[in-house]
C-alpha positions, -999 to 999 in steps of 0.1 A, spaced: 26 -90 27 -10 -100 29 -34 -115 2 -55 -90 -15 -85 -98 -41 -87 -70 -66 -116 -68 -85 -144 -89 -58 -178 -80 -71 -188 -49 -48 -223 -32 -42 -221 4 -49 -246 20 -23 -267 39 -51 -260 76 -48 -294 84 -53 -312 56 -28 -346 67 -16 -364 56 17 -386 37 5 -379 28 -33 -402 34 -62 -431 41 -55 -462 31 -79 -477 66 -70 -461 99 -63 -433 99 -39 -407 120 -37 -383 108 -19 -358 128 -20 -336 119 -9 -125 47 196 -95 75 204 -99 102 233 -126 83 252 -127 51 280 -156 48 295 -167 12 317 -198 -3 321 -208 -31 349 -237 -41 322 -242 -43 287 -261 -12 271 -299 -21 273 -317 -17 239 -333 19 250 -300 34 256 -288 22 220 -268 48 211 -261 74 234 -226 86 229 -206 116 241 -215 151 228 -198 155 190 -190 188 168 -208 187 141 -192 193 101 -198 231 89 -211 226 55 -235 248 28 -272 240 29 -296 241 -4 -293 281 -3 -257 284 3 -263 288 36 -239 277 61 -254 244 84 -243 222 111 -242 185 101 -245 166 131 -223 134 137 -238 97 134 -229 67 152 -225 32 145 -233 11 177 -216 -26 181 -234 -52 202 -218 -88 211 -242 -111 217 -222 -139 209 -197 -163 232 -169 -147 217 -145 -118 215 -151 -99 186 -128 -77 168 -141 -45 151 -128 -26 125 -143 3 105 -123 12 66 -133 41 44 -127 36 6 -108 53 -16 -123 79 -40 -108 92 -67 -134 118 -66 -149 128 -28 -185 135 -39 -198 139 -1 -171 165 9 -183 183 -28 -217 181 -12 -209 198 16 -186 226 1 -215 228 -25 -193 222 -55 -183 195 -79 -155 211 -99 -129 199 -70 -121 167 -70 -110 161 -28 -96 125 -38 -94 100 -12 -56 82 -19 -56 60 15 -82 35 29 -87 48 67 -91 23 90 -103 26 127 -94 -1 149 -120 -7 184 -99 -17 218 -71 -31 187 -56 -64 197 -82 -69 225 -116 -63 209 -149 -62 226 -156 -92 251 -193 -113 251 -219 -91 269 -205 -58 257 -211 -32 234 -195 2 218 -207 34 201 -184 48 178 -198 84 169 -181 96 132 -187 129 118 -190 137 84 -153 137 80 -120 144 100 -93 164 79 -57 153 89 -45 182 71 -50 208 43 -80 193 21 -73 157 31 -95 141 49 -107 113 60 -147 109 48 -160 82 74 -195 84 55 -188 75 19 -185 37 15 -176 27 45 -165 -12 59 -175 -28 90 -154 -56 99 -169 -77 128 -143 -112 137 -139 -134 161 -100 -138 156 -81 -113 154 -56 -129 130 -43 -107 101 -71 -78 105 -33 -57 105 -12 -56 74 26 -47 68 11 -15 48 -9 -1 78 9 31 90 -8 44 122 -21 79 125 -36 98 154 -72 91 159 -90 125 148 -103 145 183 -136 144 165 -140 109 166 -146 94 198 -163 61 216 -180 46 247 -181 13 257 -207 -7 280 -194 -36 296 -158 -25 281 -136 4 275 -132 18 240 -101 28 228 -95 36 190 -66 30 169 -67 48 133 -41 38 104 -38 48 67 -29 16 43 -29 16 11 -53 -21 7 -84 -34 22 -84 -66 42 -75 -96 29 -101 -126 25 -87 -150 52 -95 -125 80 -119 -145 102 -147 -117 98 -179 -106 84 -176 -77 61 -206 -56 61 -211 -21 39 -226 14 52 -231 42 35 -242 75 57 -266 103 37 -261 113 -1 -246 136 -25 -263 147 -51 -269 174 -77 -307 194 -73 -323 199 -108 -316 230 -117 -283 234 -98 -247 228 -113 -232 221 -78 -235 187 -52 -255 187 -26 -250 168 8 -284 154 21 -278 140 60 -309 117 65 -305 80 54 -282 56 60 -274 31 35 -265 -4 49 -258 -40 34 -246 -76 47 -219 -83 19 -230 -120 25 -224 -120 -16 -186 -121 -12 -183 -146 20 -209 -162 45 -191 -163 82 -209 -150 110 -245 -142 118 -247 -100 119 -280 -80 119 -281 -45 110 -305 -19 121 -312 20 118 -308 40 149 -334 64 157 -360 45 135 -376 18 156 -400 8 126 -374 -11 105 -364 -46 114 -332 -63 108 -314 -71 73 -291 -101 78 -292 -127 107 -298 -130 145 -290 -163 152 -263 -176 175 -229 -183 161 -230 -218 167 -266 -223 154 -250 -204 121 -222 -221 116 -236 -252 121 -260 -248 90 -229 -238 73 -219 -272 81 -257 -288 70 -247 -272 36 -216 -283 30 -227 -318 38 -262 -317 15 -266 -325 -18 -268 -292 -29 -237 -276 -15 -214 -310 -14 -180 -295 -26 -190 -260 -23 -154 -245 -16 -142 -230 18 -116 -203 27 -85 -217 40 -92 -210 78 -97 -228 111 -132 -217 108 -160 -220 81 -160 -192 55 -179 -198 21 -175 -178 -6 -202 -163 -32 -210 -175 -64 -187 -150 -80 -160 -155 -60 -158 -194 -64 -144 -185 -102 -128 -150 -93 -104 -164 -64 -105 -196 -80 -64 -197 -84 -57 -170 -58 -26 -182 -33 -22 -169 3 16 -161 16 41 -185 24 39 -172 56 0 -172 65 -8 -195 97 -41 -219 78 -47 -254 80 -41 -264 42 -4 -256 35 12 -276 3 47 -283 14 71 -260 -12 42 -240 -26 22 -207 -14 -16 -220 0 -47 -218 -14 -72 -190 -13 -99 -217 -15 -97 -253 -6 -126 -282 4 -137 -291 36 -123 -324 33 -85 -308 32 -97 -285 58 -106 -317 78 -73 -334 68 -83 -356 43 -64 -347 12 -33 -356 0 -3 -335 -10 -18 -326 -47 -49 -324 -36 -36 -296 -11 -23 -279 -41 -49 -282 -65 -85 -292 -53 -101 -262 -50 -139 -269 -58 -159 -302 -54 -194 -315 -68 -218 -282 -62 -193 -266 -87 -189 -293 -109 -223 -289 -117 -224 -256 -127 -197 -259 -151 -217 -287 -165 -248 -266 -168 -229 -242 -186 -211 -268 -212 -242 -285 -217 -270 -260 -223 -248 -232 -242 -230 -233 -270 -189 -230 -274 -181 -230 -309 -144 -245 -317 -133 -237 -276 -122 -272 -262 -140 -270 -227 -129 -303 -222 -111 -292 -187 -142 -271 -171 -172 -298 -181 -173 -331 -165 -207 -342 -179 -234 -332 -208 -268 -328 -194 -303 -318 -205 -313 -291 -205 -353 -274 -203 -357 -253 -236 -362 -226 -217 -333 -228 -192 -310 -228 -226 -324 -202 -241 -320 -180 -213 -282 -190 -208 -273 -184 -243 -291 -147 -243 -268 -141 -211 -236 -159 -228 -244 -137 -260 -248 -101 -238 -217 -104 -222 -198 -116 -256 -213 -82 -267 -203 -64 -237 -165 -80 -246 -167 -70 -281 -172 -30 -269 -147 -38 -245 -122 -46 -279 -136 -19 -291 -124 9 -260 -90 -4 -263 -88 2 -302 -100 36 -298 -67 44 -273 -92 46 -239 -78 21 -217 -47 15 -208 -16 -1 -227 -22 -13 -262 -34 -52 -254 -65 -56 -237 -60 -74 -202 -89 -97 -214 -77 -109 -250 -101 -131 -255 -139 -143 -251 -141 -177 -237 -158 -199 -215 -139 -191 -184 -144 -151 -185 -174 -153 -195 -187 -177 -166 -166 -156 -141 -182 -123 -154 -220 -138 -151 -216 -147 -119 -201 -113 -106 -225 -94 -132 -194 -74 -140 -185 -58 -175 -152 -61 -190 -136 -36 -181 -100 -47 -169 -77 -23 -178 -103 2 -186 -112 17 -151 -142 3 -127 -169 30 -144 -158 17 -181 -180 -8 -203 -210 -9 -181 -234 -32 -186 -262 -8 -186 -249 3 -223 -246 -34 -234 -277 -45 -259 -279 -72 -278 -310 -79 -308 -344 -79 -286 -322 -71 -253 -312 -44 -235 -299 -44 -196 -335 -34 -187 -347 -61 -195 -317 -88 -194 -312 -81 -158 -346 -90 -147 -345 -120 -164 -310 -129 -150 -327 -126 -113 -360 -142 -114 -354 -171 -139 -316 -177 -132 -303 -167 -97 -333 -175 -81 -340 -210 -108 -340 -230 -74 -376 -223 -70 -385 -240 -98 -401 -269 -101 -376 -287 -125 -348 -278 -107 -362 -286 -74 -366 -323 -92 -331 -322 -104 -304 -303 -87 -281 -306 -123 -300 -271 -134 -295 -254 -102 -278 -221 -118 -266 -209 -80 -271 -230 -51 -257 -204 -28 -286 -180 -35 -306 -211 -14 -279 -212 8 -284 -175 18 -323 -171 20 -337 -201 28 -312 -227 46 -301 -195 67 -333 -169 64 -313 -137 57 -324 -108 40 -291 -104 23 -270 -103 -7 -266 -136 -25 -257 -126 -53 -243 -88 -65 -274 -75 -79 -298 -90 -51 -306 -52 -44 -345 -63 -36 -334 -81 -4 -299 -69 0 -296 -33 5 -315 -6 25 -317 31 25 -339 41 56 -343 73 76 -316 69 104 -287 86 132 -265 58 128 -264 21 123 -269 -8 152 -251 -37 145 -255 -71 165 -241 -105 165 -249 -136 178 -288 -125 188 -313 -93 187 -305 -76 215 -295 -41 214 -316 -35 179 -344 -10 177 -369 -36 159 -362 -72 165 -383 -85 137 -364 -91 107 -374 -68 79 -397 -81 50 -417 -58 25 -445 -82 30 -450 -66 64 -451 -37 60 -459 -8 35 -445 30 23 -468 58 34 -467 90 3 -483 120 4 -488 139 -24 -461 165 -32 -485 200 -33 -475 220 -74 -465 250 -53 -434 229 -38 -425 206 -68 -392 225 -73 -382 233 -34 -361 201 -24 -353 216 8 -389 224 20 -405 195 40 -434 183 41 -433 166 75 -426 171 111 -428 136 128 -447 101 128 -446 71 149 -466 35 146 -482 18 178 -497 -12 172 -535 -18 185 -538 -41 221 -503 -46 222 -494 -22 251 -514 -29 284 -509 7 292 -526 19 262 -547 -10 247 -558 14 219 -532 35 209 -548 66 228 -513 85 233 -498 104 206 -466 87 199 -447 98 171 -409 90 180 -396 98 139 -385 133 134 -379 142 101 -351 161 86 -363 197 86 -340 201 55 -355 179 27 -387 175 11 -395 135 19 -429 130 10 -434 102 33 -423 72 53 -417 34 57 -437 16 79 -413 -15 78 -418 -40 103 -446 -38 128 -452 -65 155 -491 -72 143 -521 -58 130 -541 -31 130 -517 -6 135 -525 31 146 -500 57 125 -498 93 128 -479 118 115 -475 153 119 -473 179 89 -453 214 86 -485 234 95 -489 213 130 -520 196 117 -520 155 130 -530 131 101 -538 95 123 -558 67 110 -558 23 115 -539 -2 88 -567 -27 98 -552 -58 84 -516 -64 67 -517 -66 27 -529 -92 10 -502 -110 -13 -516 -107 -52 -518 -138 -72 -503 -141 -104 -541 -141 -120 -549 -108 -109 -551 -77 -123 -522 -57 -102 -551 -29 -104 -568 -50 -80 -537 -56 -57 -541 -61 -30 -568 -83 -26 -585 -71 6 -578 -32 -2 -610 -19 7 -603 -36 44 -570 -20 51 -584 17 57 -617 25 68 -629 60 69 -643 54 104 -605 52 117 -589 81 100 -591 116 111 -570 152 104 -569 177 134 -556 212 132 -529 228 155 -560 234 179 -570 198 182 -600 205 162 -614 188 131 -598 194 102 -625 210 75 -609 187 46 -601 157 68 -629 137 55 -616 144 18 -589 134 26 -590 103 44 -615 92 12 -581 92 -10 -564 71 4 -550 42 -19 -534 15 -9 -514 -7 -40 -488 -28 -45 -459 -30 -69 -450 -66 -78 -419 -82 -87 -412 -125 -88 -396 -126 -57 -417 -100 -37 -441 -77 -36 -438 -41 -23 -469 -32 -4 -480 12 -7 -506 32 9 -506 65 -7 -525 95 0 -537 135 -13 -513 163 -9 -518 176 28 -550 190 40 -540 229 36 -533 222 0 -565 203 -12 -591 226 -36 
């Protein structure tokens, strides 16, 4: 029987995530089995992707209409000097909103009772050098109305051991005919089980999240709707750190990379770095052969967890089931029996129990057994603390409250009590009670306190707290440090990534896409080999014409494509008409990201549903506001981004647009700014054929 965490703060990939977030202006934005195929050479980066001819899903459009929704892939490359193992898991659902999407209902529940998981080349993996495309329709059905959705909150498992990535509760299933898989460099061979867990944490593997198109409900409309064009995608370095992944989005070349695309052994050596700085001395490990750290949350959440008697890890008590976590000095061999049994945290740790003991108030609670050490603490740093301490106690009492009023389950509340313990775990995960109650219960957006809502609470929780290592006391005194992990993850290793379970501003990403690239160990094989950063780029919006406010399924745009100015010795200035993005001719998306560009000035065009070309120069990347100016005037070197001179519409005939000048003159570039970054927009009239 193998380990299994319930209750890990997850990342729910937000049923409603647009391309390009919220924009300041108007926006809508809408938002491997039966194939063995051998390669002498590893899949070059332009041939990302291409996978055997797949059926697509028959589903019900906006109208009730019947459409074809065409599979997506998720492509695989190993850069690194290892085998790695992968393995894709769908979720369980209790309700199956993306197959009531595409049935156009929401009265039928399709649960999902099984995690599905869908073993590549199983027990062999994919060597160094090699890559796979695994092509997944919208679903396979096994049999009368179950199915298995391979779009819905989805798990890719990338390790470089395949130890325990199988469980005693796996039963194996014939992989679905729809599902197939090439290999360069390798064969590809897939393997498909039911089970009724996840993995267990000591799998030697990076989980990562994906989430393929949406279901929603259209105003107006009492039944779900399936939209087809994003992909969601996240690095769930907020659970574990272990290996260096980059993801991408297939088909849209103008996104760089979320997570990392160092080599393994460049990784895991500032793994190491940490471990052995001041910071991160005593930060714990997972009991493996090989570095694994776990997240701020899961430092209190697994804190007592034990690993079967059976398990094959380095730090086994004699008599006694092994540790979930353990230190790298009993990893190293340097502890004795009871510290094998019982040291599961060092220093780093320490400190944040202190910070908590010292700066907050307990009442009568002995904490005697958690704090170490009574520091002091900046006025300000308390009073935050004891506004988060005093949300969740209020979040606790209306947990008290669900279980008087007969809505959970049983009579006693799983979580009796309010106390320091539960109510550090629960920070740190940014979970509401709700144990016993169901995952949806309690949530902590219906939690207020006096002069606090979750509005504003959350916010405050992000900037001042999670990310307090930027400040100037604490970088003076590493006592305050509220999360040293959150330092760990995007500045000692530069990712883009989840530090923490509400890091959505650098963590997740909802972008036009086919499918998802995924690459460890180095770049190659992704689309864009700059990481992503919202400094670099900007959202283009048009405005959304009154006529078409309430038709979600009219677009507004063909295609659009990005060169960048004297980049290209074959055409220095941009000359050719390259727009490589086709939209979804489905959905009304009133624009695009421009995400990641190798330099300035950038030509972009874009093509609208009348054929007329819209094209003009980004001159110069935005300008980063200070905190003095007026965000009106953000950013600082607006009027130099678009000149008049470089933007132009042409009709169908190549001709001059009569309204192009008009509107080229509105164009508007702004900036929405948060603490940690700033969101750069240039937005833009209605299109041409809609202007007075």
């Amino acid at each position: 029987m193998s380990f299994h965490i319930e209750g890990v703060a997850k990342r729910q990939l937000p049923a409603s995530a647009s391309l390009a977030g919220v924009l300041l202006l108007v926006l809508a934005l809408t938002a491997c089995g039966g194939g063995d195929s051998n390669s002498n050479a590893m899949m070059s980066p332009a041939s990302v992707g291409v996978a055997p001819e797949a059926k697509g899903v028959a589903c019900k459009d906006y109208d009730g209409n019947q459409m074809v929704v065409k599979p997506k892939t998720i492509t695989i490359f190993n850069n690194s000097d290892k085998t790695i193992y992968p393995v894709l898991a769908t979720s369980k659902n209790a309700v199956n909103e993306w197959i009531q999407g595409c049935f156009r209902t929401k009265d039928k529940l399709y649960p999902t009772d099984y995690v599905y998981k869908l073993y590549v080349n199983e027990g062999e993996g994919i060597p160094k050098n090699s890559s796979v495309v695994i092509t997944l329709p919208l679903y396979s059905e096994l049999s009368a109305e179950r199915y298995i959705t391979w779009w819905n909150g989805g798990r890719v498992v990338l390790a470089d051991d395949k130890e325990r990535l199988r469980g005693q509760e796996d039963t194996k299933l014939a992989t679905p005919g729809d599902v197939s898989c090439q290999g360069a460099g390798t064969g590809c061979a897939l393997s498909v089980y039911s089970s009724a867990v996840q993995f267990p944490e000591n799998i030697y593997a990076q989980l990562s999240e994906y989430t393929f198109g949406d279901s929603i409900i259209p105003a107006g409309q009492s039944a779900r709707l399936l939209k087809t064009e994003n992909v969601g995608y996240n690095i769930s370095y907020v659970d574990h750190v272990y290996m260096p992944v980059a993801i991408g989005p297939k088909n849209n070349p103008y996104i760089g990379y979320s997570g990392s695309t160092q080599s393994l052994a460049s990784f895991r050596s500032r793994l190491r770095s940490f471990l052995e700085s001041s910071s991160g001395q005593g930060w714990p490990v997972y009991n493996l052969g090989e570095l694994k750290l776990p997240g701020g949350y899961n430092i209190f959440a697994q804190r007592s967890g034990v690993l079967p008697l059976e398990d094959n890890v380095p730090v086994k008590p004699a008599g006694i089931s092994p540790p979930v976590l353990t230190v790298l000095s009993c990893i190293n061999g340097q502890c004795s029996e009871e510290q094998k049994k019982n040291l599961r945290f060092g220093e780093a740790v320490q400190r944040i129990q202190n910070l908590w003991g010292s700066c907050v108030a307990w009442g009568g609670e002995d904490i005697s057994r958690y704090v170490t050490e009574k520091i002091e603490c900046p006025q300000d740093l308390k009073q935050n603390l004891a506004v988060v301490k005093q949300f969740f106690e209020q979040n606790h009492s209306n947990y008290l409250q669900m279980y008087g009023a007969g809505k959970c389950e049983g009579s006693k509340p799983l979580k009796p009590e309010f106390n320091y313990w539960e109510a550090v775990t629960h920070i740190y995960g940014w979970v509401p009670f709700n144990e016993g109650c169901g995952a949806a219960a309690n949530p902590l957006a219906d939690t207020k306190i006096v002069g606090w809502d979750h509005a504003k609470i959350q916010p405050m929780y992000i900037h001042e707290l999670q990310y307090n290592h930027t400040q100037a006391s604490v970088i003076g005194n590493s006592k305050l440090t509220f999360n040293p992990y959150v330092k760990l993850i995007h500045d000692d290793l530069q990712m883009n990534a989840y530090a923490f379970s509400v890091d959505d501003a650098v963590g997740f990403m909802s972008e036009l896409g086919d499918g998802l690239i995924f690459a460890v160990g180095g770049a190659k094989g992704l689309e864009n080999e700059k990481q992503f950063n919202y400094a670099n780029g900007f959202s283009l919006a048009i405005g959304v014409p009154q006529s078409m406010t309430d038709r979600a399924n009219s677009p507004l745009i063909k295609k659009y494509g990005v060169c960048a100015l004297r980049r290209d010795a074959s055409d220095m200035n941009c000359e050719k008409d390259k727009q490589d993005v086709a939209m979804p001719g489905d959905s009304q998306i009133a624009g695009f990201r421009v995400g990641t560009v190798v330099g300035y000035p950038v030509k972009i065009r874009f093509t609208d549903m009348n054929d007329n070309v819209y094209a003009f120069v980004a001159s110069e990347e935005f300008a980063l506001c200070t905190d003095d100016m007026n965000p009106s005037q953000c950013p600082a070197n607006r009027e130099a981004i678009i000149k008049n001179l470089s933007c132009s519409v042409t009709d169908k005939n190549g001709g001059a647009h009569p309204k192009s000048s008009n509107w080229c003159k509105g164009a508007n570039p702004n900036q929405q700014r948060e603490k940690q970054l700033t969101k750069n927009y240039l937005s833009f009239p209605q299109p041409v054929d809609f202007m007075n």
